[in-house]
Structure formats: C-alpha cells, structure tokens
C-alpha positions as CSV (number, residue, x, y, z in Angstrom):
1,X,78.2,-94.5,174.5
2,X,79.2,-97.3,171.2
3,X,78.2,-96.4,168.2
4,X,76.0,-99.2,166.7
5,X,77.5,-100.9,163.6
6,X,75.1,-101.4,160.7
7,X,75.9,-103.4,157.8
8,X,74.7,-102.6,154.5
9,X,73.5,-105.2,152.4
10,X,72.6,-104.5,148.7
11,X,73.0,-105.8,144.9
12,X,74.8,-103.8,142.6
13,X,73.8,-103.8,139.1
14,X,77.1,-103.0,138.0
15,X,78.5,-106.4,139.5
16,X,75.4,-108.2,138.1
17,X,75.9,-107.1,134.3
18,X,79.5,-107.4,134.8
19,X,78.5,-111.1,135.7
20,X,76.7,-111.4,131.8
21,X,73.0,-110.4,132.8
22,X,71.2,-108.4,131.1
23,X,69.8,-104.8,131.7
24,X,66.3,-106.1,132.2
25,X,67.6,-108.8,134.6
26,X,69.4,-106.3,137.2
27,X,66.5,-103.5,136.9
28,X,65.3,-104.2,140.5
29,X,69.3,-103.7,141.5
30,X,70.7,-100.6,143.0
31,X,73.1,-98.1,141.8
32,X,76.5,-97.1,143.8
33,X,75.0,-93.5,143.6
34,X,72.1,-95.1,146.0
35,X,74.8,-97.2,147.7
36,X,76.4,-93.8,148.5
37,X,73.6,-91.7,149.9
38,X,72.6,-94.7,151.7
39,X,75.8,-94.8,153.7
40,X,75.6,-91.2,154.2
41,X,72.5,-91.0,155.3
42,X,73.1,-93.9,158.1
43,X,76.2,-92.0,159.0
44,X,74.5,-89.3,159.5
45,X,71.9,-90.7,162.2
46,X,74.9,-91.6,164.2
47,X,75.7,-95.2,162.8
48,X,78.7,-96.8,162.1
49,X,78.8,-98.7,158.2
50,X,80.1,-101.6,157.2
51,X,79.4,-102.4,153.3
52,X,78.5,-105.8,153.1
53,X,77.9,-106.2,149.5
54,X,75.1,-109.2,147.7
55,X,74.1,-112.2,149.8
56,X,76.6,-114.6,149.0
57,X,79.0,-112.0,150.3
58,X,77.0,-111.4,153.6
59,X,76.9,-115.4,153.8
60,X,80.9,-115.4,153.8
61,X,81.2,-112.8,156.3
62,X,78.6,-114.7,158.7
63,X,80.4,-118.1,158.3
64,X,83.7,-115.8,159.6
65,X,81.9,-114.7,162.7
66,X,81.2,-111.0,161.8
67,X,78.2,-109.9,163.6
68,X,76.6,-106.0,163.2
69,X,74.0,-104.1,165.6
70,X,71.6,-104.3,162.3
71,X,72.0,-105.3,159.4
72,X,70.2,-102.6,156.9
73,X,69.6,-104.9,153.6
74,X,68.1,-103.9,150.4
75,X,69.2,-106.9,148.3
76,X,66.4,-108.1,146.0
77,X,67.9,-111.5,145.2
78,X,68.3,-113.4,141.7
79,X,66.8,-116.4,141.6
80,X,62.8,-117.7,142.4
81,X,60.0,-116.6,143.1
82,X,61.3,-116.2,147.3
83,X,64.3,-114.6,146.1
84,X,63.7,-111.8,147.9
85,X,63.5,-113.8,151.1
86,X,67.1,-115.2,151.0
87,X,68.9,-112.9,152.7
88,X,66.1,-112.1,155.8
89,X,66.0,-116.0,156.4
90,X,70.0,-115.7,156.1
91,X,70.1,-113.9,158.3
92,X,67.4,-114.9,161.0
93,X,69.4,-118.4,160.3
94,X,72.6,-116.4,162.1
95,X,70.3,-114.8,164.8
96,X,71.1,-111.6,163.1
97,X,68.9,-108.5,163.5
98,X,67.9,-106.9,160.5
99,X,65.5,-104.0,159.0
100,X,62.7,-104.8,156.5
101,X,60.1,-107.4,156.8
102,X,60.9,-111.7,157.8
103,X,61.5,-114.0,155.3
104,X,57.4,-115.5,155.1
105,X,56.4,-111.5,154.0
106,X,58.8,-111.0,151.3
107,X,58.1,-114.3,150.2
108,X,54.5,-113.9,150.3
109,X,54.2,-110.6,149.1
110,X,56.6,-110.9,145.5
111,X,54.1,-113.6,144.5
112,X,51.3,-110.6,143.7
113,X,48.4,-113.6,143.1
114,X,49.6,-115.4,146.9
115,X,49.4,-111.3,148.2
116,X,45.7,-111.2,146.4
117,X,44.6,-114.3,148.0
118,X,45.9,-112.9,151.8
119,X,44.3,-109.2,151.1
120,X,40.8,-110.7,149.7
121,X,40.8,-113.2,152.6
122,X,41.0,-110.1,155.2
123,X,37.9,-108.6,153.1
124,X,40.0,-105.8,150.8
125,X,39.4,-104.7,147.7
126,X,41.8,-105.7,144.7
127,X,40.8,-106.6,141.2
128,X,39.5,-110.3,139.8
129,X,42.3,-112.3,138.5
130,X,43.5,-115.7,136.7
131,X,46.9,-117.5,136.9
132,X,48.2,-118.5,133.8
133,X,50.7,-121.3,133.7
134,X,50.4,-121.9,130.1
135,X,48.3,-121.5,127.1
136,X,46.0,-124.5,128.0
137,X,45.1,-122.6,130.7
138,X,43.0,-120.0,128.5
139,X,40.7,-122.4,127.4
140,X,38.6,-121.9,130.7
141,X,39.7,-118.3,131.4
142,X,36.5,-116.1,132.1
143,X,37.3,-112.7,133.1
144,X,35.7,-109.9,131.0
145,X,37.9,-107.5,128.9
146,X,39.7,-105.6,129.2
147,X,42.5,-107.3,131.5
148,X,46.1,-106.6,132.2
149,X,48.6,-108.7,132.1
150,X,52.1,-109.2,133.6
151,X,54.6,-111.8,135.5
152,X,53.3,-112.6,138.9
153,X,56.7,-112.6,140.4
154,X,58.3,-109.4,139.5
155,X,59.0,-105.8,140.1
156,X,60.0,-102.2,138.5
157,X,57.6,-102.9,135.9
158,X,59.3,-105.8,134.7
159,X,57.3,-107.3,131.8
160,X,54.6,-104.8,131.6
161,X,54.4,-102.9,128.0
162,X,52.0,-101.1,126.3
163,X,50.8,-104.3,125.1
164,X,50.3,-105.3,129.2
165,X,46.3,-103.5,128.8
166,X,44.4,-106.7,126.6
167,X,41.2,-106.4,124.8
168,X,40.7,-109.8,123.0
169,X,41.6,-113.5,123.8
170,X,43.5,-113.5,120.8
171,X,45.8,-110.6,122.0
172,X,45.7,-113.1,125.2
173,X,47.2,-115.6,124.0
174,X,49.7,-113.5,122.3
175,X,50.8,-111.8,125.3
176,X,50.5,-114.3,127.8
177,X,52.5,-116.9,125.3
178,X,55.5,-114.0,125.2
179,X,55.7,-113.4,128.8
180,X,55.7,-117.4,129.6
181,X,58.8,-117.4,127.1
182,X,60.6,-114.3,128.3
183,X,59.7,-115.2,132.2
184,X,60.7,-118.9,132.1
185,X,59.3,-121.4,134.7
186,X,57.0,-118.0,135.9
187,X,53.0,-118.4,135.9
188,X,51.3,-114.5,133.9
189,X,48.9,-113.0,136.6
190,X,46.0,-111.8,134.3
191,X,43.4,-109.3,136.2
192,X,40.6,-107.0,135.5
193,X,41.9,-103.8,134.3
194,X,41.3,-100.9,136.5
195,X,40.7,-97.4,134.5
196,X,41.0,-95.2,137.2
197,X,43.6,-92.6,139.2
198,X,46.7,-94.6,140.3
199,X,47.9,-93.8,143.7
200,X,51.2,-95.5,145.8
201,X,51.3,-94.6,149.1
202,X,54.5,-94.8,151.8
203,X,53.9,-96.7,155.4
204,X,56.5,-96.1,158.5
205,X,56.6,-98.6,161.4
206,X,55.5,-101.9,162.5
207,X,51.9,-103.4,163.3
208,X,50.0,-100.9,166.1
209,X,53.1,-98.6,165.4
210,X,52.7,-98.5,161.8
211,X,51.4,-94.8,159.6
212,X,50.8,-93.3,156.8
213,X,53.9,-91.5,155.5
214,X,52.3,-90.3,152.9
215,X,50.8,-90.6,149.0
216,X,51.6,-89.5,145.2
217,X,49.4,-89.7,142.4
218,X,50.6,-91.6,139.5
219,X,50.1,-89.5,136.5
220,X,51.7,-91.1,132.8
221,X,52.4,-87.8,130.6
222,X,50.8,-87.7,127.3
223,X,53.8,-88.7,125.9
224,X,54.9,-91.9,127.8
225,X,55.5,-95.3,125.5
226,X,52.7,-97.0,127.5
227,X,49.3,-95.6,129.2
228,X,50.5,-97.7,131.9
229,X,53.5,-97.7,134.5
230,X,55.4,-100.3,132.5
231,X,58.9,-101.0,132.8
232,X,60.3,-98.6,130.2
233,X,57.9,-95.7,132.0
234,X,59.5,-96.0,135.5
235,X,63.2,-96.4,134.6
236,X,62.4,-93.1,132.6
237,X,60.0,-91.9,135.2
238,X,61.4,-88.2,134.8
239,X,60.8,-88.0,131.3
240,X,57.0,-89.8,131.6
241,X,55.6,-89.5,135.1
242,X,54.0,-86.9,137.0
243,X,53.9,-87.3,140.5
244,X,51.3,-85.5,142.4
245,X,51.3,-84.6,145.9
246,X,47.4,-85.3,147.3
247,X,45.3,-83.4,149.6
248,X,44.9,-84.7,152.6
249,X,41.1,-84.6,153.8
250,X,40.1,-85.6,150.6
251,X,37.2,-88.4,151.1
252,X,39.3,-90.6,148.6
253,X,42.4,-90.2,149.6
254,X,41.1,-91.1,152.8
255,X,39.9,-94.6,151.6
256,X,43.4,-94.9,150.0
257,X,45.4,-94.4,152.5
258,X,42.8,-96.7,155.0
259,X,43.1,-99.1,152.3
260,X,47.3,-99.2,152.1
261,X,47.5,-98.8,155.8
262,X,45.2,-102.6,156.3
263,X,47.0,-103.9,153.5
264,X,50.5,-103.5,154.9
265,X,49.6,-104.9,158.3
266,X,47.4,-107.7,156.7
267,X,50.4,-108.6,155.2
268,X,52.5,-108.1,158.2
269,X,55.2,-105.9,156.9
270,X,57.9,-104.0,159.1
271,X,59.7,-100.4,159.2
272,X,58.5,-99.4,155.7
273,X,56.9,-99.9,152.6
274,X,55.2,-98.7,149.7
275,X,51.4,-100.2,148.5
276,X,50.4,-99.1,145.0
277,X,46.7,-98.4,144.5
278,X,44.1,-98.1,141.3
279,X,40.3,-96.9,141.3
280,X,38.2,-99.5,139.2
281,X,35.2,-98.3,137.4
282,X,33.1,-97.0,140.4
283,X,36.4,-95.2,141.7
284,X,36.5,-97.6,144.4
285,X,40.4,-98.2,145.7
286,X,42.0,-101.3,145.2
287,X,45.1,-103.1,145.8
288,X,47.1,-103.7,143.0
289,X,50.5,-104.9,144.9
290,X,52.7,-104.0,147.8
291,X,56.5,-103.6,148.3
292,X,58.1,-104.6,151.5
293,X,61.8,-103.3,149.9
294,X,61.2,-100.4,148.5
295,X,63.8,-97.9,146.1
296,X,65.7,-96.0,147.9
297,X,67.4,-93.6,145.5
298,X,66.9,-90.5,147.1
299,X,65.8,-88.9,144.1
300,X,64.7,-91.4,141.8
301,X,62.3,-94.2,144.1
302,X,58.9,-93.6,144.6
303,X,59.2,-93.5,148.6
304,X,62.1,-91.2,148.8
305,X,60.0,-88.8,146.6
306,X,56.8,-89.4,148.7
307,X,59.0,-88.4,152.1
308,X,60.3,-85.2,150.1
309,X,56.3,-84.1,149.5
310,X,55.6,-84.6,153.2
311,X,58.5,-82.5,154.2
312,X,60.9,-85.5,155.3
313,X,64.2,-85.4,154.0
314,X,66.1,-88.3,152.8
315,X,68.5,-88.8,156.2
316,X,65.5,-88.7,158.6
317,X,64.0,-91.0,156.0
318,X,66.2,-93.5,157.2
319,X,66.8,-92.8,160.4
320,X,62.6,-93.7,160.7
321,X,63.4,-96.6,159.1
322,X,65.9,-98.4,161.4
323,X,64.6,-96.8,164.6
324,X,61.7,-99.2,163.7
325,X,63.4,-102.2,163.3
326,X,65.6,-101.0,166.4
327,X,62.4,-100.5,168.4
328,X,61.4,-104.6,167.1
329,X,64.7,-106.0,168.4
C-alpha cells in the first residue's frame, strides 16, 4: 500500500523575528520544538512528511506543481483580520485537501464580535458587547461595569493585561484609546465581564461526527500579573496557570461541554478545536471565543494538555485529527 504524503504547513517565529517583528507580533507562531513533535507524531501514524514552511512558501511550491495527500497546516497568517484564512482558501484555490476548518470559518471565527453575532443568532449564551472603532464611539456606549476589553481580531492573549477588566468610563477611554494605537486599523471588542470559573474545552471531528475530547478548568495562581488569562499569563502559563481536570457527570460541566459542543458546529468547524468558556454572575456558561487552529505544542497548548487528562497521548492526538479531515475528503 503508498504511504500518504502530508505536507506540513506552519509559521515559525524564529523566521518572523528574524524578519524585524516583534515578540508580541509572532506570539501566535510556532516553535521548531512543535515543528518537531509534529513531524514525529505524523510519522508515527504511518505518514510520509514533507515540511512546507509559511504560506508564501506553500504558494511557491503549488505554482511548481507539488501536490500532497493532505496538507496538515497550522499557519496563523500575518496580516488582517482573515489572515488566518489565507492559506485554507490557498489552498482550496489549488484543489488541495487540507486539515482544519475552510476559509469562511477561520475567517469568521478570528473576528470574536462576527463569531458572537453567529452564536447569539443560533440562541447561545455569550456575554453583551460593544465594538469600538474609536473614541467617538464611547459617547453612546451603555453596557454596565465592569467590562473587559481587548482586540477583536486576535489570539494568545494578545492585548489583554491586567488593565483588560474596566471599572469606569474614564479607564475606558484610557484602555480602549491604547489598544486602538497598539492594534492599528483594529476595532476593541468591549463585553460584560464575566466573574465566574473559566473552562476551555477540546472537540474531535466534523458536524454529526464531532465530540467532546474533553475540558480543563482555567485556574490563574495567586500570583499571576493579571486576574485574567492575559497575554503575559499564557506564554508563562507554567508559572501562573492551574489547569484542572473536571468531573465528568458534574451538572455544569455538562452544560459546558453542551455549550462548546453547539458552538463548534454552529460555527461549522472541522477535525478539532478548542472553545473557551466563562460562568457570568448566575454561573450560567457562556461563550467567550473559539479556536479552529489550535496550539499544538505537545506540552505547552491548551489541547495537547486536555488530550493528556483524558488519557490521549500526543501521537494519537494527531492521528484523530487527520483521520477527520481524511474521512471529509
């Protein structure tokens, strides 16, 4: 039987800093230790691997004629709000079968206020927000305090800070003013802020086919530099997060897990993905945001580490993963 040949897609952050960015502009890039166990772990579900490298890399190669089984890419993109998008609708350009969700989804879903409108229109819970596109726009904001702020088009915690929770419009407009400069040509999603437990759960699969892998309670040590999971918090999450293995049967974690589970297909994601959940007030769940590329450091992301609690290790991680997306094509 041929072995299927899957190319590996990915941004390094070592080839982005090289380039001039800066730390906080790469922090969504991957490491060549993930690189690594990434390779190894497709090689060890009986692939063949070809590293690709970024997008404009994976462009060249399709313009030669180079054509792969799969093509198994965690590239976040640079650029725009869809930049996570370029290398899916690349790719479906090329009739090229890839893992991970189309081109619309990964569009739609790292624009968390476009995600809110999709999950509240299919009757989910998530918390009241604004959209703030500049300071003008806080002469008619109306949501009660506290709020949290933060980019709408970001991840890892990217411009969230201890200063993200807001009790006053004055501390609004200071806040909102910063991230409009340091997120340039990027609206500030404002919502209600949600006091309770913090939850992010891992999904396997497709539509019908898709399940619960499993979930981790978010818990910031006493000693973390914000209350919240800010950026600093999760690229030091071994030094300022607990993560708790739940108990399944629990009524809550019940609703959680319903409530990840109708988010991910409401937003039509494929093969795998991680929702992140928060109790308001009432300790009702609610959808904070969802990621249809999640880490996969074996050690370090969030759904590598949920897989480890379930009793998944990191190869037949994986493997999951691109039977899915072999099971689509």
């Amino acid at each position: 039987m041929k072995i299927k040949h899957i190319g590996l897609v990915y941004d390094l952050r070592s080839a982005y800093l090289a380039e001039g960015y800066s730390e906080q502009d790469v922090a969504e890039f991957d490491s060549e230790s993930t690189i690594d166990a990434l390779e190894q772990a497709i090689n060890a579900n009986g692939y063949q691997v070809s590293r690709i490298g970024h997008g404009r890399q994976l462009n060249q190669r399709l313009i030669n004629g180079e054509r792969w089984d799969l093509v198994f890419s965690i590239a976040e993109g640079l650029k725009g709000r869809s930049r996570e998008a370029q290398v899916p609708a690349l790719l479906e350009m090329y009739g090229q079968p890839y893992v991970f969700s189309d081109p619309l989804t990964c569009a739609v879903t790292l624009d968390k206020y476009v995600a809110k409108k999709i999950i509240l229109a299919d009757g989910l819970a998530t918390p009241a927000a604004a959209l703030i596109h500049s300071k003008d726009d806080l002469r008619e904001f109306r949501l009660p305090f506290p709020v949290f702020a933060k980019p709408v088009a970001e991840g890892t915690g990217k411009g969230i800070s201890s200063r993200s929770r807001i009790d006053t419009i004055d501390a609004l407009h200071n806040v909102a003013g910063q991230l409009l400069e340091d997120f340039p040509g990027q609206p500030v999603l404002v919502e209600a802020y949600l006091p309770g437990r913090e939850f992010t759960t891992g999904i396997l699969g497709t539509g019908h086919k898709a399940r619960i892998l499993g979930t981790l309670e978010v818990c910031i040590k006493d000693n973390a530099p914000a209350a919240d999971y800010s950026y600093e918090v999760k690229e030091l999450c071994e030094d300022f997060v607990d993560y708790v293995p739940v108990v399944k049967g629990d009524s809550l974690i019940d609703a959680v897990e319903a409530l990840a589970l109708a988010s991910y297909r409401s937003l039509e994601c494929r093969d795998t993905g991680r929702v992140d959940i928060r109790l308001d007030a009432a300790g009702t769940p609610c959808f904070i945001e969802i990621n249809p590329l999640p880490g996969l450091h074996p050690h370090h992301s969030d759904l590598p580490m949920i897989a480890t609690a379930m009793g998944m290790n990191y190869n037949d991680l994986i493997g999951g993963i691109i039977a899915s997306a072999f099971d689509r094509v």
